[in-house]
N, CA and C of each residue as an Amber inpcrd file, in Angstrom:
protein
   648
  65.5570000 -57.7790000 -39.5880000  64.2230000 -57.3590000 -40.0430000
  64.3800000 -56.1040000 -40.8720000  63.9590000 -56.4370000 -42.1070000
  63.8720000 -55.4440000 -43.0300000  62.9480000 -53.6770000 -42.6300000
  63.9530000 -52.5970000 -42.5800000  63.2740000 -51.6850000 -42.2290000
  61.9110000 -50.9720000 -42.9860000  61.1910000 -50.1630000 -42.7880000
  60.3710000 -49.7860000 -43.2990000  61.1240000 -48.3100000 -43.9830000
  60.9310000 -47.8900000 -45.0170000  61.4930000 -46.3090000 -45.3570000
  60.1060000 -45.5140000 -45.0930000  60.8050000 -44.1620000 -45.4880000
  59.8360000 -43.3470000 -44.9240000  59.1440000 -43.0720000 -45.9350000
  58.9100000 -43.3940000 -47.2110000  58.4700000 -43.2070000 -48.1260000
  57.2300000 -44.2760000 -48.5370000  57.2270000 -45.0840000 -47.9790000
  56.6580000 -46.4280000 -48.4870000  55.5410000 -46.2740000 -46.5690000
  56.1800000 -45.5630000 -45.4350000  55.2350000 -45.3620000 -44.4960000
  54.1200000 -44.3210000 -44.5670000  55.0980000 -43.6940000 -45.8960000
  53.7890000 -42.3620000 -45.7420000  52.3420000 -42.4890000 -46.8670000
  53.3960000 -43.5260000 -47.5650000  52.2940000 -44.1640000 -48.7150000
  51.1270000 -44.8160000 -47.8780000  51.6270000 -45.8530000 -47.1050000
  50.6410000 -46.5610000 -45.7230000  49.7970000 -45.6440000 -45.2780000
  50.3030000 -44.8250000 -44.6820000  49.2160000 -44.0830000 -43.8080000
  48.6690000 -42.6750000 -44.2660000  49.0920000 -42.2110000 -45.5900000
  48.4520000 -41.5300000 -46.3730000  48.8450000 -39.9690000 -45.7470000
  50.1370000 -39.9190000 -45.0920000  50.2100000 -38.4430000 -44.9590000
  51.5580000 -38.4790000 -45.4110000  51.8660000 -36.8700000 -45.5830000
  53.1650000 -36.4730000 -45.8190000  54.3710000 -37.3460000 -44.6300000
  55.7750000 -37.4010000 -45.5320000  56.8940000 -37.5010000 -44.9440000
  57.3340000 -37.1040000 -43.9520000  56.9860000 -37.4860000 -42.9570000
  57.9240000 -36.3840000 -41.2290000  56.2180000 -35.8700000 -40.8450000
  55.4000000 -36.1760000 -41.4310000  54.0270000 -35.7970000 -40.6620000
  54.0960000 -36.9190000 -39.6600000  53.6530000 -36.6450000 -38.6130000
  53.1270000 -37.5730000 -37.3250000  54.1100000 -38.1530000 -36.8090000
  55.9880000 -37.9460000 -36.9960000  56.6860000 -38.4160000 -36.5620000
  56.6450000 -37.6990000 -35.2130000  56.9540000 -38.1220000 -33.8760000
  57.4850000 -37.3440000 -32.8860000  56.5250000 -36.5340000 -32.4340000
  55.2660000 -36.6770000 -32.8290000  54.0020000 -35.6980000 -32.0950000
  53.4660000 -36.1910000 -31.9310000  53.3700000 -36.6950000 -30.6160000
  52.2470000 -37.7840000 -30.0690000  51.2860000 -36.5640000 -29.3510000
  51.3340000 -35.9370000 -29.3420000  49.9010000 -34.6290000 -28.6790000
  48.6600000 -34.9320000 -29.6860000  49.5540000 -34.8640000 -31.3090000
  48.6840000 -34.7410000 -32.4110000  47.5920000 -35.7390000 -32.3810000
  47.5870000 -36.6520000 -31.6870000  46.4420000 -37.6490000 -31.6670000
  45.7460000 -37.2630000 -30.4940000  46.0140000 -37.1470000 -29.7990000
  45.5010000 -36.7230000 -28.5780000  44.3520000 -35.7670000 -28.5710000
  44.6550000 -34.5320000 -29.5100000  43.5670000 -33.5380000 -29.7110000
  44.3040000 -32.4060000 -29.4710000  43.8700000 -30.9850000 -29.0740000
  44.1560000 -30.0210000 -28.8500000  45.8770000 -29.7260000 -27.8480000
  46.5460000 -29.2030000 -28.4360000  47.6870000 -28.7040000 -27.6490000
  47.2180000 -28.3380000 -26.0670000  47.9690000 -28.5330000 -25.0010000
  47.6570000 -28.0260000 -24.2290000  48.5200000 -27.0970000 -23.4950000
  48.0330000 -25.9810000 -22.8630000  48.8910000 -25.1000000 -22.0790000
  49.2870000 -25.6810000 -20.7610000  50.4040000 -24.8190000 -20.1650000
  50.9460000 -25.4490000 -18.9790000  50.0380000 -25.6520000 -17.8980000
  49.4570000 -26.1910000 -17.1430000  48.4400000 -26.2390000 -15.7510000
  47.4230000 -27.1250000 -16.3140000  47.2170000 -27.5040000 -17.8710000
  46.1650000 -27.8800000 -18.2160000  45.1240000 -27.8440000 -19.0570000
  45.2720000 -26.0320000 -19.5220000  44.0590000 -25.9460000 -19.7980000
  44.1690000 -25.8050000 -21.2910000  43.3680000 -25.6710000 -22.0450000
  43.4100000 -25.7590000 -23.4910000  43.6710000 -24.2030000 -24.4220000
  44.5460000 -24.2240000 -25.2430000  44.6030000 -23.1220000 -26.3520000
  42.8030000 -22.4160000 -26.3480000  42.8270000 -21.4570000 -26.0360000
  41.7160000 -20.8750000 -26.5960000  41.6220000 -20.7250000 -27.8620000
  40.3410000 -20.8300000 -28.2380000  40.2300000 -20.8320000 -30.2120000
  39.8160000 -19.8530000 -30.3870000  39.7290000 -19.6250000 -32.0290000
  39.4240000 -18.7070000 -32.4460000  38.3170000 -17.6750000 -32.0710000
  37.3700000 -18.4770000 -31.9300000  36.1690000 -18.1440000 -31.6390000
  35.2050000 -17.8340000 -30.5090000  36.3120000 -18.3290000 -29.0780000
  36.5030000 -17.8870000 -27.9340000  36.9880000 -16.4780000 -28.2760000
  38.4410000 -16.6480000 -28.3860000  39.1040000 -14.9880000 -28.3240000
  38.2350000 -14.0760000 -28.9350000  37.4160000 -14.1150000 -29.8540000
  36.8660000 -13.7140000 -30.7540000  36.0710000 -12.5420000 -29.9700000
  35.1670000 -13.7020000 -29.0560000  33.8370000 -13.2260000 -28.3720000
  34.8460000 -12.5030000 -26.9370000  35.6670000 -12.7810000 -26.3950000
  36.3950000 -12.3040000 -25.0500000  36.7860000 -10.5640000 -25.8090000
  37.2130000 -10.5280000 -26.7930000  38.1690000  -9.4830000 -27.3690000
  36.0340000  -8.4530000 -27.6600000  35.2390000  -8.9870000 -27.8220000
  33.9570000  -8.6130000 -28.0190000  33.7150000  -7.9650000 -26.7730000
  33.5290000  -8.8470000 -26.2000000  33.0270000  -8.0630000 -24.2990000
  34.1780000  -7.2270000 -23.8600000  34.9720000  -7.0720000 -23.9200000
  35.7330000  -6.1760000 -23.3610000  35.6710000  -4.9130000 -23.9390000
  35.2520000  -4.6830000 -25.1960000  35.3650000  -3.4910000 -26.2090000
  33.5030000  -2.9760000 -26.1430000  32.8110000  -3.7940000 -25.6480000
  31.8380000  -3.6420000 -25.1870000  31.0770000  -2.8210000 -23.9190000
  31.9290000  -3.5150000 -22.8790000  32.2560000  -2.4760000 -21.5820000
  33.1350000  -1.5940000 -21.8740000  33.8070000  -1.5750000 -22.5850000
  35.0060000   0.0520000 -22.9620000  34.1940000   1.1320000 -23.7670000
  33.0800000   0.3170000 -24.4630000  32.0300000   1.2190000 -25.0020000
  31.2460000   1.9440000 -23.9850000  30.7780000   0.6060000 -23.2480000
  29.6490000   1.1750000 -22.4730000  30.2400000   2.5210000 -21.1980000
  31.2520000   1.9540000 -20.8820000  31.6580000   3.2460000 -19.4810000
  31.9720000   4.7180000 -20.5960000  32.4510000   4.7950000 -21.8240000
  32.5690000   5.5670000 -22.3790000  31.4180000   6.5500000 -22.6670000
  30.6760000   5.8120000 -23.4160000  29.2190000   6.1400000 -22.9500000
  28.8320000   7.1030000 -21.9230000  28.8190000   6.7100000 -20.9310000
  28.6030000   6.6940000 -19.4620000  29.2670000   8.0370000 -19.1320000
  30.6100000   8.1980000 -19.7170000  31.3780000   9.1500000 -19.2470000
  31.3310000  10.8080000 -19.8700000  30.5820000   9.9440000 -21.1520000
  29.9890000  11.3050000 -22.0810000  28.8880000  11.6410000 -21.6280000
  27.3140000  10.9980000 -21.3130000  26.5270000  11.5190000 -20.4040000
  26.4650000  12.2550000 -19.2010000  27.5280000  11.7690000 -18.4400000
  27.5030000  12.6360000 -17.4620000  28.1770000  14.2020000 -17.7840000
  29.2210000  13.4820000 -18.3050000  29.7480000  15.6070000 -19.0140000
  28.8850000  16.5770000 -19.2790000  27.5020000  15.5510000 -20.1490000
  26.4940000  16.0070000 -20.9800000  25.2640000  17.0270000 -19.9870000
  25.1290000  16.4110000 -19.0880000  24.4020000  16.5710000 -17.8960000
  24.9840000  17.4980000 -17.0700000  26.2050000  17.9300000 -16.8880000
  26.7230000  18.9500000 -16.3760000  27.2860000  19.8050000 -16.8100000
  27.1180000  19.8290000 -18.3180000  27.0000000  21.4290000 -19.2270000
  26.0560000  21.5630000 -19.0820000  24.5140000  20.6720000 -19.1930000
  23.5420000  20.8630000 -19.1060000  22.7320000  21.8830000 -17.3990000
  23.1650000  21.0850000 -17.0780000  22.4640000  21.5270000 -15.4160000
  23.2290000  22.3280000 -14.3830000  24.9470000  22.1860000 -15.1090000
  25.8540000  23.1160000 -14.1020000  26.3190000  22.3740000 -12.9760000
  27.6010000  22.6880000 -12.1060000  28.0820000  21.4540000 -11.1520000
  27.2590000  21.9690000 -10.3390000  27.3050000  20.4530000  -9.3070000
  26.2880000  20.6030000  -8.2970000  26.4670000  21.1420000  -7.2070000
  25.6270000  22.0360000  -6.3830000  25.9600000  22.9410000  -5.4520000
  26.9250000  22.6410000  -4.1170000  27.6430000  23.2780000  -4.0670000
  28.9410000  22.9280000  -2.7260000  27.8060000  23.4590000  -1.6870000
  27.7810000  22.6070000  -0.5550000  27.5170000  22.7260000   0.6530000
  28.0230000  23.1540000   1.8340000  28.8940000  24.4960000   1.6260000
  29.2940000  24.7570000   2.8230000  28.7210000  25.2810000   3.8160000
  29.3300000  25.6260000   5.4230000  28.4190000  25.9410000   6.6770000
  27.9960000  27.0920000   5.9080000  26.8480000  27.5220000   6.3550000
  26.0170000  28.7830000   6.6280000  26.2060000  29.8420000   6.8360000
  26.5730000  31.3020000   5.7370000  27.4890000  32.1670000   6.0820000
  26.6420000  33.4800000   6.5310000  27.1570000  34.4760000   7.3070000
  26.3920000  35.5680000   7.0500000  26.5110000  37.1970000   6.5070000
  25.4230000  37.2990000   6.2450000  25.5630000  38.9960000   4.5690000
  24.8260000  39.8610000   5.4500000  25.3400000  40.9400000   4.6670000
  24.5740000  42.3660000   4.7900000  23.6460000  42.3950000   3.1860000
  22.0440000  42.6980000   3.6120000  21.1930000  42.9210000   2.5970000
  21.2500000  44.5130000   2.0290000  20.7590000  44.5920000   1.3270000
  21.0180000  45.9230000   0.7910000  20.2830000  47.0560000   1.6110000
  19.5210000  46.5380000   2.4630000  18.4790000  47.3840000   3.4140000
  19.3900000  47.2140000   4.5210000  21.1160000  46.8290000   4.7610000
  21.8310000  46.9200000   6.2590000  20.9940000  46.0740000   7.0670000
  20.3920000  44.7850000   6.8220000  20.5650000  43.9790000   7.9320000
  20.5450000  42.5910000   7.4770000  20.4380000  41.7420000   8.6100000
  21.6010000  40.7910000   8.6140000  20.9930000  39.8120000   7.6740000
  21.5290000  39.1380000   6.8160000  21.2240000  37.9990000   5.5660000
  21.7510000  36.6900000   5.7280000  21.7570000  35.5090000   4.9380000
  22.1690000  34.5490000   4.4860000  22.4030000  34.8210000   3.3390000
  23.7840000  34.3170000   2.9800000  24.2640000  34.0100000   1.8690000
  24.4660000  32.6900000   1.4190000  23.8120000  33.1930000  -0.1110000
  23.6110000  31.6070000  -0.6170000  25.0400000  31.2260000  -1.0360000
  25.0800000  29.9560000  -1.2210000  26.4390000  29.2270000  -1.9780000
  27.0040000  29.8380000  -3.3010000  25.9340000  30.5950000  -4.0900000
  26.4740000  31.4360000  -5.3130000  27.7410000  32.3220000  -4.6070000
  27.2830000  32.7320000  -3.7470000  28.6560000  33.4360000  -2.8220000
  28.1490000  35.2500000  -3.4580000  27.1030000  35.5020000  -4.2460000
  26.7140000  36.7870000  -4.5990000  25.7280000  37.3540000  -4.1110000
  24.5630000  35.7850000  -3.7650000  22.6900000  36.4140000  -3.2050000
  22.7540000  36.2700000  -1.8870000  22.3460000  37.6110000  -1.9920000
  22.1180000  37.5440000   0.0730000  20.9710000  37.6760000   0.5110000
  20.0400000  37.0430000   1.0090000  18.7500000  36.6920000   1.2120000
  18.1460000  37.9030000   2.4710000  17.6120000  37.6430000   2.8680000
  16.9580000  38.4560000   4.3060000  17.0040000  37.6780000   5.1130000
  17.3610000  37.4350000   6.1290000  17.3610000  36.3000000   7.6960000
  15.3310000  35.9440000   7.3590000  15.0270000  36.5240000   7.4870000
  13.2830000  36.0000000   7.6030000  13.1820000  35.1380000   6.2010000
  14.0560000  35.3290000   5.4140000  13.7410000  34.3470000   4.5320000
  14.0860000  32.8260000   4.5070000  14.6610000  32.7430000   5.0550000
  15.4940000  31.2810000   5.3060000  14.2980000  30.7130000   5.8080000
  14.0580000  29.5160000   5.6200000  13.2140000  28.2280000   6.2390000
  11.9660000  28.8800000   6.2130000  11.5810000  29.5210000   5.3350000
   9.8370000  29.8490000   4.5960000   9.3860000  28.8540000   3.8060000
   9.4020000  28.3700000   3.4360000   9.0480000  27.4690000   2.6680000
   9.0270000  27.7890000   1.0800000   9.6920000  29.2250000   0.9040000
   9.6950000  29.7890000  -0.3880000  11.3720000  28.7130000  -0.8930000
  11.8360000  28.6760000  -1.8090000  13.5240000  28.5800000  -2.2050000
  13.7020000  29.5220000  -3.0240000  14.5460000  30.7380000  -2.0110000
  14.9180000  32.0960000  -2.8470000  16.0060000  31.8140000  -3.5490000
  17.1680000  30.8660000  -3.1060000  18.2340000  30.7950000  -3.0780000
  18.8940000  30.1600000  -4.7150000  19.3810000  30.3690000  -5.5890000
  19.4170000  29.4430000  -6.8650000  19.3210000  28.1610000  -6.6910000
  20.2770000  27.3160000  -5.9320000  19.9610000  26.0070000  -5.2770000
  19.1060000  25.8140000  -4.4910000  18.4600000  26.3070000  -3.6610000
  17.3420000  26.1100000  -2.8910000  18.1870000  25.7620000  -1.2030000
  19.4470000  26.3830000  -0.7680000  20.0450000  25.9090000   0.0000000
  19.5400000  26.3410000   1.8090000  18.5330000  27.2370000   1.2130000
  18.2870000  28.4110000   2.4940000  17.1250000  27.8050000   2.9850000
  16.2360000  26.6160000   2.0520000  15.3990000  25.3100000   2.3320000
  15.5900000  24.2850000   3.0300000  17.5330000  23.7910000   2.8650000
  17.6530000  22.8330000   3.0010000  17.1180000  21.8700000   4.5740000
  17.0930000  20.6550000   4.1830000  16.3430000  19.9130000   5.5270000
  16.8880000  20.0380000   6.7700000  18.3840000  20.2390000   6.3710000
  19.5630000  20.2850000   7.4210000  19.4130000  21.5350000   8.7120000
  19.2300000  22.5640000   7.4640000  18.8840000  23.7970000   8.3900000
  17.4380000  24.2240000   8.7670000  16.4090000  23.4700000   8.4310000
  14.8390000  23.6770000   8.6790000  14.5130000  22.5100000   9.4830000
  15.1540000  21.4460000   9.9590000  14.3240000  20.6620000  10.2590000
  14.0460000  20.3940000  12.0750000  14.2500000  21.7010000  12.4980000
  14.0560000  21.7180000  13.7410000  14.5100000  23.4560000  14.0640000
  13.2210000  24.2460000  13.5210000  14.1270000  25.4560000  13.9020000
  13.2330000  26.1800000  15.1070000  14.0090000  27.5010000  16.0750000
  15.3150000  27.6060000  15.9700000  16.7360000  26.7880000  15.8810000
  16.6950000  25.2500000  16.5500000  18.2230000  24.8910000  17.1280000
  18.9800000  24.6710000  16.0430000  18.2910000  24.0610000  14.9450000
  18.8770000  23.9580000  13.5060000  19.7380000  25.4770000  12.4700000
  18.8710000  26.1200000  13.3390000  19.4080000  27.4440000  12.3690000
  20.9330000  27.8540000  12.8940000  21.7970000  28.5520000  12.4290000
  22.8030000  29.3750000  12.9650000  22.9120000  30.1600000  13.5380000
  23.4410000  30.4290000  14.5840000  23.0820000  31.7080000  15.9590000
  22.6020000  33.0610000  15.2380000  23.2460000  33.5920000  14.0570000
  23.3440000  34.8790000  13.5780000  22.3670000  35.0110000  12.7930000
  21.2470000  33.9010000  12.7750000  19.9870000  34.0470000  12.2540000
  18.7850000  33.9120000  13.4370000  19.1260000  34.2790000  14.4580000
  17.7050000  34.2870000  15.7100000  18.5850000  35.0980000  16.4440000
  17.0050000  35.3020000  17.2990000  17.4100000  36.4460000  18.0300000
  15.9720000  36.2800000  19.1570000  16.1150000  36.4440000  20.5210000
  15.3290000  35.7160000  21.2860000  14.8000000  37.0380000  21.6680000
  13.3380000  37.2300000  22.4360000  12.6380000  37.8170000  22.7930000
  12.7140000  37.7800000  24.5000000  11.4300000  38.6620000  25.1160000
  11.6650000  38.4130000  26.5120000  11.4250000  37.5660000  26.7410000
  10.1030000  36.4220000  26.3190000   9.9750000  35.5770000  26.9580000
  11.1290000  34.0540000  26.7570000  11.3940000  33.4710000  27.2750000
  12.4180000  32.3210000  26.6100000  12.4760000  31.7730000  25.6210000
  10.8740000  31.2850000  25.6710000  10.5160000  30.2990000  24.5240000
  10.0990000  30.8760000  23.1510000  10.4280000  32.3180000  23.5000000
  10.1000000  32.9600000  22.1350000  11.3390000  33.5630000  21.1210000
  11.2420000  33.5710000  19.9670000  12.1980000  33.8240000  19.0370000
  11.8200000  34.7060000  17.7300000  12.9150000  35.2340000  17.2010000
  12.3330000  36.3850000  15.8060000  13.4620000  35.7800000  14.7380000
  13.5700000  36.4740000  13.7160000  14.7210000  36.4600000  12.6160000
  15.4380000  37.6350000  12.9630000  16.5050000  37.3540000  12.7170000
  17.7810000  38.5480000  13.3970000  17.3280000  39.9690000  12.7850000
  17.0360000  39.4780000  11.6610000  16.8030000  41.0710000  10.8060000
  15.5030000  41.5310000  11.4370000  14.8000000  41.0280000  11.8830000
  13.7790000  41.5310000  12.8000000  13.0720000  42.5590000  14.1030000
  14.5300000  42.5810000  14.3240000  15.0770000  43.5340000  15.8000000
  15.3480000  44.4290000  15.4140000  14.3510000  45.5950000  15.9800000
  15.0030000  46.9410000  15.8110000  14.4770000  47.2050000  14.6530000
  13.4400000  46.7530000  13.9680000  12.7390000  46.8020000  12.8190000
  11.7440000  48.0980000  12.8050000  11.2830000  48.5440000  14.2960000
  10.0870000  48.9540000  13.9600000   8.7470000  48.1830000  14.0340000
   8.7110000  46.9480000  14.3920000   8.0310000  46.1360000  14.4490000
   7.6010000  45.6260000  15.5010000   6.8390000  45.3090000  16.4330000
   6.5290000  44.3280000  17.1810000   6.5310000  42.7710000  16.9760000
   7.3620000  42.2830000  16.5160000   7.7240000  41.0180000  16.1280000
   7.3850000  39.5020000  17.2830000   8.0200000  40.1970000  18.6210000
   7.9900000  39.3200000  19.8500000   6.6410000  39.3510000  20.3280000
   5.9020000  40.1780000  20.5100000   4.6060000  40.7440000  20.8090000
   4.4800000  41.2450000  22.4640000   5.8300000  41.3610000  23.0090000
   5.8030000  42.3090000  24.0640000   6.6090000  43.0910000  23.9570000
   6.8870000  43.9060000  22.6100000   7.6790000  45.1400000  22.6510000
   9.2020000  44.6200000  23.0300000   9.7530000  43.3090000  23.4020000
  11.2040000  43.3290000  23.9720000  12.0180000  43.0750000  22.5510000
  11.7520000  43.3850000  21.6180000  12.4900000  43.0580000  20.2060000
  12.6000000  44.9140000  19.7730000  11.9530000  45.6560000  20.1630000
  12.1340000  46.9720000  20.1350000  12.4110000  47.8260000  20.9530000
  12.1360000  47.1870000  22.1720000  12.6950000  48.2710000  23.5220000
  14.0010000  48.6570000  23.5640000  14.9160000  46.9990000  23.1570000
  15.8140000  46.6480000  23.5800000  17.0170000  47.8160000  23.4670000
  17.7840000  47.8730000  24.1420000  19.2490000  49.0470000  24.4960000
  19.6250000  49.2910000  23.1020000  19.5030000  48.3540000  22.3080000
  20.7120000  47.9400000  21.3520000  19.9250000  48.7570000  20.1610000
  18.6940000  48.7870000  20.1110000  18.0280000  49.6550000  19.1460000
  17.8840000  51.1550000  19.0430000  18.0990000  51.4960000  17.4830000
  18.3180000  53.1720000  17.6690000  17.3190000  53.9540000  18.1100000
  17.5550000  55.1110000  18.5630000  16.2010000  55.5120000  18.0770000
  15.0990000  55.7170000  16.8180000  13.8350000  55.8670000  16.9830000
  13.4360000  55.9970000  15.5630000  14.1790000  56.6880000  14.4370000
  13.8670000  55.8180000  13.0370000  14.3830000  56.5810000  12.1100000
  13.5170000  58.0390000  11.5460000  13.8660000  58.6720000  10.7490000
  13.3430000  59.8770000  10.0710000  12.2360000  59.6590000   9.4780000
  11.6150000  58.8030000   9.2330000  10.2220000  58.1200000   9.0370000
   9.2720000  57.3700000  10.0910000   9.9440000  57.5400000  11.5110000
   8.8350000  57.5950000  12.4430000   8.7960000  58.5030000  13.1200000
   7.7080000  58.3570000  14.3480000   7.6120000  59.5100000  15.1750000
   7.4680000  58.4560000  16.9220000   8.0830000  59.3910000  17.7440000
   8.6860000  58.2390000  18.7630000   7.1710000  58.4390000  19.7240000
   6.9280000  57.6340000  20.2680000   5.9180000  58.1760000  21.2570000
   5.2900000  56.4790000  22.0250000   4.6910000  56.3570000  23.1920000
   4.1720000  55.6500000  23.6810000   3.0090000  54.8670000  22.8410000
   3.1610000  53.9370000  22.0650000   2.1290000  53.8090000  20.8600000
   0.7410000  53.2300000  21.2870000  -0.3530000  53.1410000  20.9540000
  -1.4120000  52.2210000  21.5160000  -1.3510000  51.1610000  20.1360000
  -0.6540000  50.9450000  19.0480000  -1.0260000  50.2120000  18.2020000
  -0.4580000  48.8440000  18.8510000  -0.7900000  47.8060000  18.6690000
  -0.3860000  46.7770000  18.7090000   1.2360000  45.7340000  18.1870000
   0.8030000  46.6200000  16.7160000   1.7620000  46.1460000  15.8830000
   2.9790000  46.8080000  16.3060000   2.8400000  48.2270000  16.8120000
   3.9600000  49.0230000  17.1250000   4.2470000  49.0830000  18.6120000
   5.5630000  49.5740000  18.5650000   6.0060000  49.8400000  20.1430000
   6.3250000  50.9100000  20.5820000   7.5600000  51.7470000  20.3050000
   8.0010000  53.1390000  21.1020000   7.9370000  54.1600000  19.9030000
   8.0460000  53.8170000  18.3830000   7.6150000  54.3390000  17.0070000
   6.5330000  54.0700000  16.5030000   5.5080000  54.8850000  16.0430000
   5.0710000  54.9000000  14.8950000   5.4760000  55.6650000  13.3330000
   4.8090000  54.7960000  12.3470000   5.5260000  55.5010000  11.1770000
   4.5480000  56.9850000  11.1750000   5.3700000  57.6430000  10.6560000
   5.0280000  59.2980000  10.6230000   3.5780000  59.2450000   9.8020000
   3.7830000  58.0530000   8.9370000   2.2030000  58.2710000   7.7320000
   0.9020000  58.0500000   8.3700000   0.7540000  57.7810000  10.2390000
   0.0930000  57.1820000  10.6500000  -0.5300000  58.9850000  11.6090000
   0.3830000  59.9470000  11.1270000   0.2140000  60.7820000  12.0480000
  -0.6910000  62.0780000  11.3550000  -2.0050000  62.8120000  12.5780000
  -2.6890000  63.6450000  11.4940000  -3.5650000  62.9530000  11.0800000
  -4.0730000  61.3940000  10.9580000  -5.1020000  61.1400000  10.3260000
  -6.5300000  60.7860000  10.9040000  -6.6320000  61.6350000  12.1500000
  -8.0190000  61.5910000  12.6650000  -7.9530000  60.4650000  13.4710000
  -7.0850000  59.5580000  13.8000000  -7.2670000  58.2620000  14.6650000
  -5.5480000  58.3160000  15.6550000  -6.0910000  58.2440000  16.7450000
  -5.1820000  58.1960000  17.8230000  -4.3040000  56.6440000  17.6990000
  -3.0250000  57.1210000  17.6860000  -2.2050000  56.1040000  17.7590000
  -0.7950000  55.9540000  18.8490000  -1.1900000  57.0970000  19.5500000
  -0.3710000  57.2560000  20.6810000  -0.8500000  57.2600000  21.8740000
  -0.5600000  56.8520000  23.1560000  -1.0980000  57.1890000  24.1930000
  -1.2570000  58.6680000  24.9320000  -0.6440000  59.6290000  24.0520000
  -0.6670000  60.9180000  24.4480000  -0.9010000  61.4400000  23.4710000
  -1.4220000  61.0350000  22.4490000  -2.0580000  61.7100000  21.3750000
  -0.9330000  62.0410000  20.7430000   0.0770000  62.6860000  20.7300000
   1.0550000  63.6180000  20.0570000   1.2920000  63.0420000  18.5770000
   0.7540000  62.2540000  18.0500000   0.5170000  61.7510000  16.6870000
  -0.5580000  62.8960000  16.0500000  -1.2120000  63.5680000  16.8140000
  -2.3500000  64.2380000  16.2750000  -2.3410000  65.6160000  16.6110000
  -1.3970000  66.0970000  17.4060000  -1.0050000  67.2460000  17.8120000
   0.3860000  67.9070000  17.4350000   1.4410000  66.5220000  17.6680000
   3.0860000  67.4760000  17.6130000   3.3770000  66.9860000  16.7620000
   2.8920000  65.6590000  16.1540000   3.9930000  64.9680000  15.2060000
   3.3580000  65.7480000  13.6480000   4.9100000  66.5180000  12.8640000
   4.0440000  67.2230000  11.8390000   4.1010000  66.0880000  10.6050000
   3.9220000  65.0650000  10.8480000   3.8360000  63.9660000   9.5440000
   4.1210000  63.4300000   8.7230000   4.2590000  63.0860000   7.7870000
   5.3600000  62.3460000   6.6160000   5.7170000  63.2300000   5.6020000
């Protein structure tokens, strides 16, 4: 049987010489990769190589806003325990997280926020006070259930309202701006201030506000 040449087959079937020899895939359709699955095309990769440069946009994005936001607003406040300061008036403070402002003990859990962050507010330390607060910010009175702000004691003040926040051992005697005496004021206890003395109204139980004490 007379062979066919390859010249006179390609005339037949209208393709080049050595086209379609030995590639039987070529009819078949698409090449396939090992396991099965098909060459991705152009126009797949196209759109895959799209989304990925998309999310590389977007977290980028993302990563510049937030920088943006914290030149803007400053990092956010460290929360450490609850420390304690001397105020410039010598008594006892909270110090805020700036690590520079030292508040007054009576200021903490007012409902004011002295603090730059507002930390001397926080819920943590207000939301059940005294037990919430830190020992070195209370200071208990005679009766049990009663309590002051540390800086409170020894103030000059009747704070507790039975004199045991001023009686107490631990307090000096009056300063150079009171005058010591058995007080009838309310507000006061074993001092009154000197400006109270001399002015026609008894504020001692022995008078000596109006007799010995020579006044402010």
């Amino acid at each position: 049987m007379n062979r066919i040449s390859p010249q006179v087959r390609s005339a037949l079937s209208g393709l080049p010489p050595g086209e379609g020899e030995g590639n039987g895939n070529s009819a078949a359709g698409t090449k396939a990769r090992p396991g099965g699955e098909a060459d991705c095309s152009p126009l797949c990769c196209s759109r895959r190589r799209a989304c990925v440069s998309a999310i590389l946009l977007l977290l980028l994005a993302t990563l510049v806003a937030l920088i943006a936001l914290v030149a803007i607003c400053g990092p956010p406040p460290r929360t450490p325990g609850a420390q304690a300061c001397v105020t410039p008036k010598n008594r006892t403070g909270f110090l805020c997280h700036d690590r520079r402002s030292c508040i007054p003990a009576h200021g903490v859990c007012d409902g004011i926020r002295t603090c730059a962050h507002g930390e001397d507010e926080d819920e943590a330390l207000c939301r059940d006070v005294p037990q919430s607060l830190p020992r070195f910010l209370v200071a208990h009175c005679g009766h049990p259930a009663s309590w002051i702000y540390s800086d409170q004691k020894c103030d000059g003040t009747n704070n507790c309202g039975d004199c045991s926040d001023e009686l107490s051992p631990v307090c000096p005697p009056c300063g150079p701006g009171w005058w010591r005496c058995p007080s009838t004021v309310f507000r006061f206890c074993g001092c009154i201030p000197r400006s109270l003395c001399r002015d026609h109204v008894q504020h001692c139980s022995d008078w000596s506000d109006e007799y010995s004490c020579p006044g402010p």
